[in-house]
C-alpha positions in Angstrom: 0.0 0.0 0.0 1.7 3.6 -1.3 2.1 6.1 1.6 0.9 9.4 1.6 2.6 12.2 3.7 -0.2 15.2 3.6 1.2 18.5 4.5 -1.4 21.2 5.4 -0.3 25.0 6.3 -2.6 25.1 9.2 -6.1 23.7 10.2 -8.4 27.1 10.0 -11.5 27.1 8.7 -11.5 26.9 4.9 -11.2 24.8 1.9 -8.2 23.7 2.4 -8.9 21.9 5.4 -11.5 19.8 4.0 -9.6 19.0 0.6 -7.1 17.4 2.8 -9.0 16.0 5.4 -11.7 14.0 2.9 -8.2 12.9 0.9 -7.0 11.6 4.1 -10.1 9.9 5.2 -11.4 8.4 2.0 -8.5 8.1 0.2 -8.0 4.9 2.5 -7.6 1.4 2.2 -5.7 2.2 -1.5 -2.8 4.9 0.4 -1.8 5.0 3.9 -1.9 9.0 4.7 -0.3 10.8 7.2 -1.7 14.2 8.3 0.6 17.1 9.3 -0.2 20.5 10.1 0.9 24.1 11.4 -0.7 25.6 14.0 -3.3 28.5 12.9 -3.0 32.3 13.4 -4.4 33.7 16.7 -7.2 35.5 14.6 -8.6 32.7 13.0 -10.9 30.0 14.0 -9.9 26.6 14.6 -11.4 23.6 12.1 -9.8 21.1 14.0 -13.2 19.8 14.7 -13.6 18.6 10.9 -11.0 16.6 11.3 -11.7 15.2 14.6 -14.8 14.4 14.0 -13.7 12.0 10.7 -11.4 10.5 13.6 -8.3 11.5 11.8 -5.2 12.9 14.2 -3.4 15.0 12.5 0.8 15.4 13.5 1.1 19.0 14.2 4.4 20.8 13.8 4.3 24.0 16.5 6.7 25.8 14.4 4.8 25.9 10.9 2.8 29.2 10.9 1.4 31.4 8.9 3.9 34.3 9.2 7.5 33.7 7.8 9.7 33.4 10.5 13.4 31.8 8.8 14.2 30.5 12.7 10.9 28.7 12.8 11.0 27.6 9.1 13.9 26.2 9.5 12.6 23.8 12.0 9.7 23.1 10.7 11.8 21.7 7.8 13.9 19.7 9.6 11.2 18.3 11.5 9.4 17.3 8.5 12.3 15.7 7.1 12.5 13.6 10.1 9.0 12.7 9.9 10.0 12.0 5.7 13.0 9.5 7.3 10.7 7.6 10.1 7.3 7.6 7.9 9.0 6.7 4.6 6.2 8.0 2.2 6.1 7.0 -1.3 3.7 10.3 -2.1 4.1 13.8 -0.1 1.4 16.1 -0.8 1.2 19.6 0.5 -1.3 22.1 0.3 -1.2 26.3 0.5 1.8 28.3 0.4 3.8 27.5 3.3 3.8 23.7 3.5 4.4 24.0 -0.1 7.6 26.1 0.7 8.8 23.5 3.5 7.3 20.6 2.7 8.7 20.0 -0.6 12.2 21.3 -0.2 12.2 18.6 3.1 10.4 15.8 0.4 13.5 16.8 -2.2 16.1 16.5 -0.2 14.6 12.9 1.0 14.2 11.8 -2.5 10.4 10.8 -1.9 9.4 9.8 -5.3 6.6 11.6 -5.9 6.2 15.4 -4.8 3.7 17.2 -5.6 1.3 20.6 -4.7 -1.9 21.9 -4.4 -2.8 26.1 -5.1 -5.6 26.6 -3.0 -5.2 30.2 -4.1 -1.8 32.0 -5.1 -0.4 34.9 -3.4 1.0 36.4 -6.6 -0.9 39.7 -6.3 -3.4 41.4 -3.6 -1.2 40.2 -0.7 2.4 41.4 -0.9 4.4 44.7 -2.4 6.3 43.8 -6.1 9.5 42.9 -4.7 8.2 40.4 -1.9 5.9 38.9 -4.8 8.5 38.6 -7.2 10.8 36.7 -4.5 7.7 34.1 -3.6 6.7 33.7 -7.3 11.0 32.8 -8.1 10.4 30.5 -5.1 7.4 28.7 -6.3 8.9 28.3 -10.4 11.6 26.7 -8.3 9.6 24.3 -5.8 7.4 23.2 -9.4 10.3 22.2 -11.3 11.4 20.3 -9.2 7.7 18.6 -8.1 6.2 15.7 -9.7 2.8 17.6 -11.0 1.0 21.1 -9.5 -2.7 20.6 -8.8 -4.8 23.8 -9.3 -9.0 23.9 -8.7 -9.9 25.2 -11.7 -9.3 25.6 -14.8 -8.9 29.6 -14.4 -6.1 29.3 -11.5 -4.4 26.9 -14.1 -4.3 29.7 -16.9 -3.3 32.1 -14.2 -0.5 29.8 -13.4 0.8 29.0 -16.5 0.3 31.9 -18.8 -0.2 34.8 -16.4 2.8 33.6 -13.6 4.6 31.6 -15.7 5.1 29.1 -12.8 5.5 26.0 -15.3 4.6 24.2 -18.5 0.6 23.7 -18.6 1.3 19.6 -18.8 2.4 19.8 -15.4 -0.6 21.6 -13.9 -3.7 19.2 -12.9 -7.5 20.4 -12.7 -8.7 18.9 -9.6 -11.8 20.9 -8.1 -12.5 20.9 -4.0 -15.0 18.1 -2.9 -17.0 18.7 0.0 -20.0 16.8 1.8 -22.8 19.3 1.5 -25.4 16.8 2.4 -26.1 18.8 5.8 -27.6 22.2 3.5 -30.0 19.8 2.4 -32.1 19.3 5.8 -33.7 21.6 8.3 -33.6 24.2 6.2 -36.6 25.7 7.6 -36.0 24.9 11.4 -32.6 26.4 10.8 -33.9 29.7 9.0 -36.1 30.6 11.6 -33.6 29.7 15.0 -30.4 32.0 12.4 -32.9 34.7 12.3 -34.4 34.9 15.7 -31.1 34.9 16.7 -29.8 37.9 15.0 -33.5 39.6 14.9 -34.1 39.6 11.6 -37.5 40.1 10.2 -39.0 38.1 8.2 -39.8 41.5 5.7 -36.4 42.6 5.9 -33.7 40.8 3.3 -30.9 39.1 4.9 -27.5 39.1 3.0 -24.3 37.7 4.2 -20.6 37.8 3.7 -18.6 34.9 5.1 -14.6 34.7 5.6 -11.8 36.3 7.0 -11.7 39.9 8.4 -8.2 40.6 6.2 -7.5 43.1 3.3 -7.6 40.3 0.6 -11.4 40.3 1.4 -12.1 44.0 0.5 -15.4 44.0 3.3 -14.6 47.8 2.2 -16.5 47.7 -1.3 -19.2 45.4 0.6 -19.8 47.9 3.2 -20.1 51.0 0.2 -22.4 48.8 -1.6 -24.6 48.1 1.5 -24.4 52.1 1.9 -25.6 52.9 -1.8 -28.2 49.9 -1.1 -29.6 51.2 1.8 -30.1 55.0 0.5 -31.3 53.8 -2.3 -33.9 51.4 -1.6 -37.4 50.8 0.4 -36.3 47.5 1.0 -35.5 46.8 4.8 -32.2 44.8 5.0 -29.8 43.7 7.1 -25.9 42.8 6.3 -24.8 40.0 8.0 -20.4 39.7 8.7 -19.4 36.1 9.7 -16.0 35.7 10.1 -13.0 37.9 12.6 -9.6 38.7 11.4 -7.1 41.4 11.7 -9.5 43.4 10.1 -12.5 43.8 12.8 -11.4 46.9 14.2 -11.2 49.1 10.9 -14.6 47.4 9.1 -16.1 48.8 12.5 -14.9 52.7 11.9 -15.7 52.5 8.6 -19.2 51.2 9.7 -19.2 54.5 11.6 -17.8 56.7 8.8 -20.5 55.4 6.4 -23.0 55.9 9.0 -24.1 52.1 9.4 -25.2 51.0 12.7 -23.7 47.6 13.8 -23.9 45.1 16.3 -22.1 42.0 17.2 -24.3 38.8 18.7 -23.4 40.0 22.5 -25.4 43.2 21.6 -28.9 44.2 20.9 -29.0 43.9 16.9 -33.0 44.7 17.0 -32.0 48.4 15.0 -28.7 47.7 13.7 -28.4 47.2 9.6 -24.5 45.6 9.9 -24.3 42.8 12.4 -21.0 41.1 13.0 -21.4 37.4 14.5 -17.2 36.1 13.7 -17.3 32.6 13.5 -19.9 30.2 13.2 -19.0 26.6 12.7 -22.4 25.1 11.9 -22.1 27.5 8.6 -25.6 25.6 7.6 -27.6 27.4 10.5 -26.4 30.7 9.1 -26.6 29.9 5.3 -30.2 28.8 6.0 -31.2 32.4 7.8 -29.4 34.6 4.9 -31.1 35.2 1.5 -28.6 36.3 -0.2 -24.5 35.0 0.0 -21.9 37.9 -1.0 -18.2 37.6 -1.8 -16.0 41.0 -2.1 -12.4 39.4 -2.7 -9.6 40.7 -4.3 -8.3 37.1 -4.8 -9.5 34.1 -4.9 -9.0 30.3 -5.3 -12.1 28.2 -5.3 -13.8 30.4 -2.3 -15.8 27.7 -0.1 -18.9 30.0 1.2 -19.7 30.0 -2.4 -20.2 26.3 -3.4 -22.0 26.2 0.4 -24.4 28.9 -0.8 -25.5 27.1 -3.9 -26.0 24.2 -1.9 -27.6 25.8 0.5 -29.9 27.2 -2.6 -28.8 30.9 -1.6 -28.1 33.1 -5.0 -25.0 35.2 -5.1 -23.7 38.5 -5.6 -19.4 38.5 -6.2 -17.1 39.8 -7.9 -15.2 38.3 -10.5 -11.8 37.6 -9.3 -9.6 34.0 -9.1 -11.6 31.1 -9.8 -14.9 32.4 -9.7 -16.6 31.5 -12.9 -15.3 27.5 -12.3 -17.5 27.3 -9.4 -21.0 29.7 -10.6 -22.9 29.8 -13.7 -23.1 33.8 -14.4 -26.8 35.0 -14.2 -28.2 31.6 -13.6 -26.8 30.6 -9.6 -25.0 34.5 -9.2 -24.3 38.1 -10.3 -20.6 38.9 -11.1 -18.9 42.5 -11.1 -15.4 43.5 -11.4 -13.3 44.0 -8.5 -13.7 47.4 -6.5 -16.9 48.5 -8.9 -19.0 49.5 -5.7 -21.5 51.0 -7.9 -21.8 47.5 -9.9 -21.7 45.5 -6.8 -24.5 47.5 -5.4 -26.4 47.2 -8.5 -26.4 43.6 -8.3 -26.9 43.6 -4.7 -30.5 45.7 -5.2 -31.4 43.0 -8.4 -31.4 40.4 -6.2 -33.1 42.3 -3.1 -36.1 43.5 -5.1 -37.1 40.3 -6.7 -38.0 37.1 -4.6 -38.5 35.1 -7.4 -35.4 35.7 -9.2 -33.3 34.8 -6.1 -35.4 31.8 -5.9 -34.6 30.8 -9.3 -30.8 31.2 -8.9 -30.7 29.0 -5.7 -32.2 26.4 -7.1 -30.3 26.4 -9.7 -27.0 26.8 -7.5 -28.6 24.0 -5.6 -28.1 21.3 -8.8 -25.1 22.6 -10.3 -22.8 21.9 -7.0 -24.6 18.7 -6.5 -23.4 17.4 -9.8 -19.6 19.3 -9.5 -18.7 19.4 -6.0 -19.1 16.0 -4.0 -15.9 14.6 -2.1 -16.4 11.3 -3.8 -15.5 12.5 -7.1 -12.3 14.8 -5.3 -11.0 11.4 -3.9 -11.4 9.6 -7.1 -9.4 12.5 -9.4 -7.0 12.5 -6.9 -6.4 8.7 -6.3 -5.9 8.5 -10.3 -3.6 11.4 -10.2 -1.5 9.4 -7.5 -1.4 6.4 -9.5 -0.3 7.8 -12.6 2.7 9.4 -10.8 4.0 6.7 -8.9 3.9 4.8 -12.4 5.7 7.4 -13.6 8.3 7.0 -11.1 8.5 3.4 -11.3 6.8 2.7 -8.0 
């Protein structure tokens, strides 16, 4: 039986934690697998439940974070090059930028005969100044030479790799799209849509609409806090803007909140006359999807942006803009409406489409509903992937 040695940056919440998780579940009795992982930032939440509850236990590695830090690097390196000697994997998959970095250089100098990574996003532009992007992107064209195959989720982060970044030669780039269990947006829809709004005291006139992920830059809740301005003065329609996430962010979102003149809450506070409510993290993300009528995405950058395929599947249309691998994941005017990035007056537009018509945000969620159905299950992620492995470690005369 091949050996997998699964390298994860961290375990916060995100698609990158299931994509590795479900591999290393399900991807069992054909490969032995190994979880590792670095520990999360302070401002994110924890998803070590997902893994717990598939009774996986993961190796974690204290000095893999998500800052760079060349002391703790380094020993995050050597430790996983222990872990290469004792473990002796035939396969060592990483995932995201920094177990990428350390993870293959460690699987190199082992000689493990199949290396390869998975671009849950790229960090090429919206994160970092020129110089420190052109350093990471000379790192990476290194780190793919030298790996056995790249694996991006979809078939736009590919292009972007190849013929935007140059990274490497498109026959070394894989499609594999996330796979997730979205079985659970499927029941107690209703229940949970009533308990989500009582909650948060959210009429049943007024329109729900909710943005879901980090409180960082790449994010932009800026442009979704101007379109929920222009919304708002321009429209009869009561709504409230729902903020589910914390980051580094929280503090400035909240003065713009003032400077715009939007009341907010957060859960501990009285959200009766508030139109922006902030509730950071909610695990059971099925409760909340079930309460909202309307998913938004603001991003800069994006990979294959999770609160997206939950929304379809949670038959919620969507407003976003079109950035990363957006259009892999939504049918344009059929599950969502797209806008370019920073267009607040285009956002806004799309935003009040969706709010005044009830039907037409019917018809986009059930449509959402079908399309991830048939494109996003884990079962088909594990089957890609366990091909993928196979044809390598042919490859490498395995």
């Amino acid at each position: 039986m091949p050996k997998v040695l699964r390298i994860i940056n961290r375990l916060n919440i995100g698609g990158p934690t299931y994509n590795a998780a479900y591999l290393s579940k399900y991807l069992a009795p054909e490969f032995e697998t190994l979880l590792v992982a670095g520990i999360k930032d302070e401002s994110e939440e924890s998803s070590e439940y997902i893994v717990e509850e598939m009774g996986l236990k993961p190796l974690y590695i204290p000095e893999m974070k998500r800052e760079i830090n060349l002391s703790d690097d380094r020993k995050a390196y050597l430790r996983i090059r222990k872990i290469i000697k004792e473990f002796k994997p035939d396969i060592v998959h990483t995932h995201a930028a920094k177990a990428g970095t350390v993870g293959r250089l460690a699987a190199f100098h082992e000689k493990v005969p199949v290396v390869l990574h998975t671009f849950h996003g790229h960090v090429f532009h919206s994160y970092f100044n020129p110089l420190k992007t052109k350093i990471f992107l000379q790192i990476e064209r290194y780190l793919a030479k030298r790996s056995s195959s790249i694996i991006a989720i979809s078939e736009i982060q590919k292009s972007e790799l190849v013929n935007d970044y140059k990274l490497c030669k498109a026959d070394k780039v894989s499609v594999v799209q996330l796979g997730f269990n979205l079985d659970r947006f499927y029941i107690n829809r209703l229940e949970n849509r009533v308990s989500f709004r009582q909650k948060f005291h959210i009429k049943d006139d007024e329109v729900a609409i909710g943005i879901i992920g980090r409180l960082v830059p790449v994010k932009n809740h800026e442009l979704f806090l101007r379109a929920i301005k222009k919304v708002v003065k321009n429209s009869s329609v009561k709504l409230k803007a729902i903020i589910i996430g914390d980051g580094e962010n929280r503090l400035q979102i909240e003065q713009l909140c003032t400077t715009l003149k939007l009341e907010y809450a957060s859960e501990q506070f009285d959200t009766n006359h508030s139109t922006i409510i902030f509730t950071s993290w909610i695990k059971n993300i099925e409760w909340a999807m079930a309460g909202l009528d309307i998913v938004a995405l603001t991003s800069l950058n994006e990979g294959t942006p999770v609160s997206l395929i939950e929304a379809q599947a949670a038959a919620k249309p969507i407003v976003t803009t079109n950035v990363g691998g957006i259009m892999d994941i939504v049918i344009e005017n059929k599950t969502a409406l797209l806008s370019e990035s920073n267009d607040v007056d285009a956002f806004a537009k799309n935003l009040n489409t969706l709010i005044k018509n009830s039907q037409l945000r019917n018809d986009f969620g059930l449509a959402g509903e079908k399309h991830v159905k048939q494109k996003f299950g884990y079962q088909r992620l594990v089957n890609d992937i366990s091909e993928l492995y196979q044809q390598l470690l042919l490859k490498s005369n395995f």
